[in-house]
GUVEXLO-314452 format. One record per residue (C-alpha): residue number from 1; x, y, z; residue in one letter. Coordinates in steps of 0.02 Angstrom, whole numbers, plus 50000, padded with zeros to 5 digits. Layout:
N
<r pos="NUM" east="X" north="Y" up="Z" code="A"/>
...
This chain:
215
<r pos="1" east="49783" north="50290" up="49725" code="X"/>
<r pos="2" east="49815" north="50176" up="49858" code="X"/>
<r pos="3" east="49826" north="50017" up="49759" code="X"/>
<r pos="4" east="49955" north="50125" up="49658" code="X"/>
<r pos="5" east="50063" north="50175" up="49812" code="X"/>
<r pos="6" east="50060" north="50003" up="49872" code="X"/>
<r pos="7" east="50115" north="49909" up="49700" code="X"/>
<r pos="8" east="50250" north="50017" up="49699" code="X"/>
<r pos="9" east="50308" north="49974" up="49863" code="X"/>
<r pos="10" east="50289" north="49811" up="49811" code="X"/>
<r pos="11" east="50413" north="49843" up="49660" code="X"/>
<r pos="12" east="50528" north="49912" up="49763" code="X"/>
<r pos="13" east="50540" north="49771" up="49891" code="X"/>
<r pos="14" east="50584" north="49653" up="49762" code="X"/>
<r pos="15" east="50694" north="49752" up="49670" code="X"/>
<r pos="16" east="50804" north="49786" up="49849" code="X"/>
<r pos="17" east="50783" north="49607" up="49868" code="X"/>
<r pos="18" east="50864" north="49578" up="49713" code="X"/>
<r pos="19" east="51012" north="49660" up="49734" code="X"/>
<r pos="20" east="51034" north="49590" up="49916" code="X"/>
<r pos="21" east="51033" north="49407" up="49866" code="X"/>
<r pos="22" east="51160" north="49442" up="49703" code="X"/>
<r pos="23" east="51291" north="49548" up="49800" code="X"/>
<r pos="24" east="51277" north="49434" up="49928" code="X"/>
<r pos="25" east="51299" north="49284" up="49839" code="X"/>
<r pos="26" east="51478" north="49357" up="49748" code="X"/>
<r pos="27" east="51624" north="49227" up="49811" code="X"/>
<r pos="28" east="51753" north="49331" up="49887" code="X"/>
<r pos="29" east="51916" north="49340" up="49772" code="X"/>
<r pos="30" east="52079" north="49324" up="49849" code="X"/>
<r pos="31" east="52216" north="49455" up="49819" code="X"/>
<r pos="32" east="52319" north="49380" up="49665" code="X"/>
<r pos="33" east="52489" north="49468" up="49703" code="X"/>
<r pos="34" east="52467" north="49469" up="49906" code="X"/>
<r pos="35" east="52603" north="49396" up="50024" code="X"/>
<r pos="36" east="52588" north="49318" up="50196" code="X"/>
<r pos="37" east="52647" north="49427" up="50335" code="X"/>
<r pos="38" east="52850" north="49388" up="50406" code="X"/>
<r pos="39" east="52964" north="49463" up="50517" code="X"/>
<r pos="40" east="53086" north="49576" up="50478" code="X"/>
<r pos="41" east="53247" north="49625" up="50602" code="X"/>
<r pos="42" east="53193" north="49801" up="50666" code="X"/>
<r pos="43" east="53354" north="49884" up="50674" code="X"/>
<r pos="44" east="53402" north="49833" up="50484" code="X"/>
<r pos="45" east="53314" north="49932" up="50333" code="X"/>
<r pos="46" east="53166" north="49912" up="50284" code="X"/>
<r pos="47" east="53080" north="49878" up="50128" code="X"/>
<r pos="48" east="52959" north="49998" up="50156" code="X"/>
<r pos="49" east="53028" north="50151" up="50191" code="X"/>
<r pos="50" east="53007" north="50348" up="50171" code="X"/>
<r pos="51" east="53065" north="50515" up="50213" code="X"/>
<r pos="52" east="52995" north="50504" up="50405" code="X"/>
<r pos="53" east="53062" north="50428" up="50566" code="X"/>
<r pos="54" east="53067" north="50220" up="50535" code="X"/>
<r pos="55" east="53101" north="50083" up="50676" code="X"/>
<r pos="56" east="53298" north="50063" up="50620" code="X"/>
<r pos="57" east="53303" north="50262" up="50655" code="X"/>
<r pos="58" east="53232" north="50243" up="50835" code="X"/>
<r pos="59" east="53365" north="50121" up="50879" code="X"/>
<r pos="60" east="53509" north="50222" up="50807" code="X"/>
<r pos="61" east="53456" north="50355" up="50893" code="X"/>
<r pos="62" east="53419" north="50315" up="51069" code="X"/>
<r pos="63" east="53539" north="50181" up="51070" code="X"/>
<r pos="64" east="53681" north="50343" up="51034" code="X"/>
<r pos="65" east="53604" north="50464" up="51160" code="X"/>
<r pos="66" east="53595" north="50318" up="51274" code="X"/>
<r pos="67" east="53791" north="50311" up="51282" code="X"/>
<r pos="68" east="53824" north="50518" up="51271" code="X"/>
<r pos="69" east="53688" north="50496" up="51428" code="X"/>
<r pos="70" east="53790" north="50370" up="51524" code="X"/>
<r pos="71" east="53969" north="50458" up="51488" code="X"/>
<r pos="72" east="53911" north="50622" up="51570" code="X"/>
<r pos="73" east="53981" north="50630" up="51749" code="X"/>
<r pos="74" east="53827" north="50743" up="51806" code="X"/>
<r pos="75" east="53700" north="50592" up="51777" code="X"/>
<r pos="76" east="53873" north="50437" up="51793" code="X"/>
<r pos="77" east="53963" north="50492" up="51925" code="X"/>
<r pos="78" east="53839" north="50580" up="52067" code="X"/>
<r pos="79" east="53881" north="50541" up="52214" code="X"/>
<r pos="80" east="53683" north="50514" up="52249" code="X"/>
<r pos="81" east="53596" north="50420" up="52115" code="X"/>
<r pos="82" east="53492" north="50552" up="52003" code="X"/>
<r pos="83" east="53329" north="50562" up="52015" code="X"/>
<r pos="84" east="53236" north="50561" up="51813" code="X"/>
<r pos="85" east="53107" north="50558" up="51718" code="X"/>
<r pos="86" east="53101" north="50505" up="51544" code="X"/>
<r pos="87" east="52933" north="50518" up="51451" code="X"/>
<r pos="88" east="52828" north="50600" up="51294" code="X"/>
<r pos="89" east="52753" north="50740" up="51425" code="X"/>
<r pos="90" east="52900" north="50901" up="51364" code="X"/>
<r pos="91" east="52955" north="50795" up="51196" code="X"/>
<r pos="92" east="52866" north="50892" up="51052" code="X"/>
<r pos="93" east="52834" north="50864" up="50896" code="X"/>
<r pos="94" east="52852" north="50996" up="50795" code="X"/>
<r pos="95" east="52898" north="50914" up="50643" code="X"/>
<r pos="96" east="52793" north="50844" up="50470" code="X"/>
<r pos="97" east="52857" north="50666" up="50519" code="X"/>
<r pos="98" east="52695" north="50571" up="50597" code="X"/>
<r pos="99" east="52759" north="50489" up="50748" code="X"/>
<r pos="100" east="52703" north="50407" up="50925" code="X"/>
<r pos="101" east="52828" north="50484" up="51022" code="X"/>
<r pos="102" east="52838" north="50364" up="51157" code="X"/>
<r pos="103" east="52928" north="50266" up="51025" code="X"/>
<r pos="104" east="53065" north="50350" up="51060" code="X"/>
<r pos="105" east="53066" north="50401" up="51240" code="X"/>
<r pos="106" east="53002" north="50235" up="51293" code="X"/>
<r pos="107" east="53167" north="50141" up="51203" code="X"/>
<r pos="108" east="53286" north="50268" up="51275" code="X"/>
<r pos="109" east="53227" north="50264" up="51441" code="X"/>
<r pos="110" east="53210" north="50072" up="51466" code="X"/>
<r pos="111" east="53391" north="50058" up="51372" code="X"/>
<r pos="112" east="53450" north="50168" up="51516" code="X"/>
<r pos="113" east="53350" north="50100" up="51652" code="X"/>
<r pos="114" east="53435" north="49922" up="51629" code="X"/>
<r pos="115" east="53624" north="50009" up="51589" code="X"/>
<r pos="116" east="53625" north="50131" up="51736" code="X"/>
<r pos="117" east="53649" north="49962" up="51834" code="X"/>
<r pos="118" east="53561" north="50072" up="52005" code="X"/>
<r pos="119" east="53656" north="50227" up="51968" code="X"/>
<r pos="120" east="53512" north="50317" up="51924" code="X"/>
<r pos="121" east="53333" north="50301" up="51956" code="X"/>
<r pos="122" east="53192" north="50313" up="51844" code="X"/>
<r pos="123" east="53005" north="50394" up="51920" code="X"/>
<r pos="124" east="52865" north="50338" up="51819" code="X"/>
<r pos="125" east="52768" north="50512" up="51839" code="X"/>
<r pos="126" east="52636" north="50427" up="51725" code="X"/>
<r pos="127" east="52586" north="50319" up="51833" code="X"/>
<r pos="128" east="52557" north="50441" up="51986" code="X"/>
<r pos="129" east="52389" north="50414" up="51973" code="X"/>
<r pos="130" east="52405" north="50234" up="52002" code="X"/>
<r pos="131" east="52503" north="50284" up="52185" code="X"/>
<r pos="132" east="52381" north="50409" up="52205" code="X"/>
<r pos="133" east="52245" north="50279" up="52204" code="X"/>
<r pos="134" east="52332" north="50159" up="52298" code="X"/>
<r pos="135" east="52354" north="50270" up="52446" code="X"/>
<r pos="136" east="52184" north="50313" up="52462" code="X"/>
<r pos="137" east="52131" north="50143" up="52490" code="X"/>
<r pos="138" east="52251" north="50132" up="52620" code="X"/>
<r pos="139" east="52192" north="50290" up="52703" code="X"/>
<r pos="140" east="52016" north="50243" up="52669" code="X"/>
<r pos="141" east="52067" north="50055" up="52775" code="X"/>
<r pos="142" east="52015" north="49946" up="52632" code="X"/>
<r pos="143" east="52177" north="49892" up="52616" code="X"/>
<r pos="144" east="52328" north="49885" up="52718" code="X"/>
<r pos="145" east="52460" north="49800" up="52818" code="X"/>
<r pos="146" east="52540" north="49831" up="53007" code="X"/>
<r pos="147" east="52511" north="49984" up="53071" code="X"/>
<r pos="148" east="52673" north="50045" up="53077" code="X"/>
<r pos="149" east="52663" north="50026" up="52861" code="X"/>
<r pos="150" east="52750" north="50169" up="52788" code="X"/>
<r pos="151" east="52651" north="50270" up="52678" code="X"/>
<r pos="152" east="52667" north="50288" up="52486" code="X"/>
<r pos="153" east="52811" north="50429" up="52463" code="X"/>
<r pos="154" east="52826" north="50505" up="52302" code="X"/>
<r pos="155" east="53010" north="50557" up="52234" code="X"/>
<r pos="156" east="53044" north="50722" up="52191" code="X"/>
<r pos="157" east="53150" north="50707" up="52016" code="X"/>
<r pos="158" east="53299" north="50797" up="51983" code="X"/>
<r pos="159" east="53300" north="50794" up="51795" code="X"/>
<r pos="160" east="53170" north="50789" up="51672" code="X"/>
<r pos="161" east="53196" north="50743" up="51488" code="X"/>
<r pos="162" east="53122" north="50896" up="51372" code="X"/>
<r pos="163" east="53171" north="50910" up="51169" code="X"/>
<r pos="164" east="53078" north="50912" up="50999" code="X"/>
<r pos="165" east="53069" north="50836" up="50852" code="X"/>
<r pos="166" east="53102" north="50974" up="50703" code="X"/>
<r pos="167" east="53086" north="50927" up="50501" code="X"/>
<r pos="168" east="53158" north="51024" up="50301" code="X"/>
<r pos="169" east="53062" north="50984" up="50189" code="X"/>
<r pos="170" east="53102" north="50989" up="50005" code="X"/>
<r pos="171" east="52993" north="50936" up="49863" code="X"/>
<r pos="172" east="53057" north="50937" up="49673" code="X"/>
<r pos="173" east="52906" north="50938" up="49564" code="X"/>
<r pos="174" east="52970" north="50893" up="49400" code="X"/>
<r pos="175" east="53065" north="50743" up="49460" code="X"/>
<r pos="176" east="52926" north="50696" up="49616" code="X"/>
<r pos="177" east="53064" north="50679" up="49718" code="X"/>
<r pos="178" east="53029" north="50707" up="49904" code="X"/>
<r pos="179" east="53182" north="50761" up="50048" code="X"/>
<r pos="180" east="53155" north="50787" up="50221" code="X"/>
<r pos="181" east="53300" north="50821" up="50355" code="X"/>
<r pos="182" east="53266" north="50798" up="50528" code="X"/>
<r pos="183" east="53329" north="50878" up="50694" code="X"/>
<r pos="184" east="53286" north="50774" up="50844" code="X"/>
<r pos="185" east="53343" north="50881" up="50995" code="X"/>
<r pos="186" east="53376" north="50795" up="51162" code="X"/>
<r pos="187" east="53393" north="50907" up="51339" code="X"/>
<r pos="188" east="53379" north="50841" up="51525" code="X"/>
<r pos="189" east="53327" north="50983" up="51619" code="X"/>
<r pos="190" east="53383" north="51006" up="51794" code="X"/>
<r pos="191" east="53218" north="51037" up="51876" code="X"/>
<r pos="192" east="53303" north="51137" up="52027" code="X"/>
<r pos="193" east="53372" north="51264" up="51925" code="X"/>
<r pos="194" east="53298" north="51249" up="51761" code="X"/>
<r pos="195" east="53473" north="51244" up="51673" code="X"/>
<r pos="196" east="53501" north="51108" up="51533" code="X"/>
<r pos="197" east="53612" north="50989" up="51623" code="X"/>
<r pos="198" east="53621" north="50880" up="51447" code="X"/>
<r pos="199" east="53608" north="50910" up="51292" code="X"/>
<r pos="200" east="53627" north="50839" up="51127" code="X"/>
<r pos="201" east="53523" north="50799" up="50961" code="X"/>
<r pos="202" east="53510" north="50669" up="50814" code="X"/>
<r pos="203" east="53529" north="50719" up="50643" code="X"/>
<r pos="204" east="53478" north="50628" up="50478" code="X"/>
<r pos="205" east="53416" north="50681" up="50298" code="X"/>
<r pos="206" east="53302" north="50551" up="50199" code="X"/>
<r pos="207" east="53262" north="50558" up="49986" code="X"/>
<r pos="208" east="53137" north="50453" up="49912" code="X"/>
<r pos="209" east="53045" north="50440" up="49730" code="X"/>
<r pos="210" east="52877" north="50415" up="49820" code="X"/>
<r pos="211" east="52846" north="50438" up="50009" code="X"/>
<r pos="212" east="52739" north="50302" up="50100" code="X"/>
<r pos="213" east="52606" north="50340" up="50229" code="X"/>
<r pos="214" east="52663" north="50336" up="50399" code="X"/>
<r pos="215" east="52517" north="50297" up="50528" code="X"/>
């Protein structure tokens, strides 16, 4: 019985070894119709494209609430420059459109940041943990300068961007056509009062044969 057991072990040894040395010996084979990677302008439309939110859409989009942002006397024209913060943190998605939303708040706020010219200021609330850990090396005395240093003062922010991202979809199943519209709503909240100092959205409706896969 053991001699048994054992030849078949054998068997199988050679028979795993086998396989390992073919597979291993197939030559890779290069992809016949495949195409060498090359830019491509992002604000003009691309070849690839669906019914969700593509690069040339980002662009239009913040570059227009951009200028609505910078024509409104409450944000322009304040005496004080406003205090605001611009991120992903109130900016849902609430939509069937897969998309990193700091896509979009990231290009509208550094649009803004270098057209304001000083007339408003941007806080970086994301990074409060970086200020946070700077201070307490300074309180712990690792690091530090004259004693008379200031310490690290955070800004309270006067206006916070909020808004969603909201999708119609449509799907004609005899014809596989595919239609989504889009609603991407913009709002700066006063954070005072909690009243919507701005507001204003982006509209756009997309068709397409075949949708691609957004990642």
């Amino acid at each position: 019985m053991y001699f048994k057991d054992k030849k078949v072990i054998y068997n199988c040894v050679l028979l795993l070894s086998f396989v390992l040395i073919t597979t291993g010996c197939v030559p890779a084979t290069e992809h016949a119709n495949g195409k060498k990677a090359y830019y491509v302008e992002p604000g003009q439309k691309s070849e690839i494209s669906g019914v969700g939110i593509d690069s040339r859409d980002i662009i239009i989009m913040t570059g227009k609430m951009m200028e609505d942002i910078l024509g409104a006397p409450v944000f322009f024209q304040a005496e004080t420059p406003p205090k605001v913060i611009i991120d992903a943190e109130y900016f849902k998605n609430e939509g069937s459109t897969r998309i990193d939303k700091n896509l979009i708040t990231d290009k509208l706020r550094t649009g803004l940041n270098r057209a304001a010219a000083g007339k408003m200021t941007f806080i970086g609330r994301e990074y409060l943990n970086m200020l946070m850990k700077e201070l307490a090396l300074k309180q712990s005395g690792i690091t530090g300068g004259e004693d008379n240093e200031a310490e690290p003062q955070v800004y309270a922010a006067d206006y916070r961007l909020g808004g969603r991202i909201s999708t119609l979809d449509k799907v004609n199943p005899t014809e596989g056509t595919f239609s989504r519209y889009h609603q991407i709503l913009f709002e700066m909240i006063d954070l005072k009062t909690g009243a919507i100092a701005w507001s204003n959205s982006y509209d756009f409706k997309k068709v397409a044969q075949e949708d691609v896969i957004y990642r």
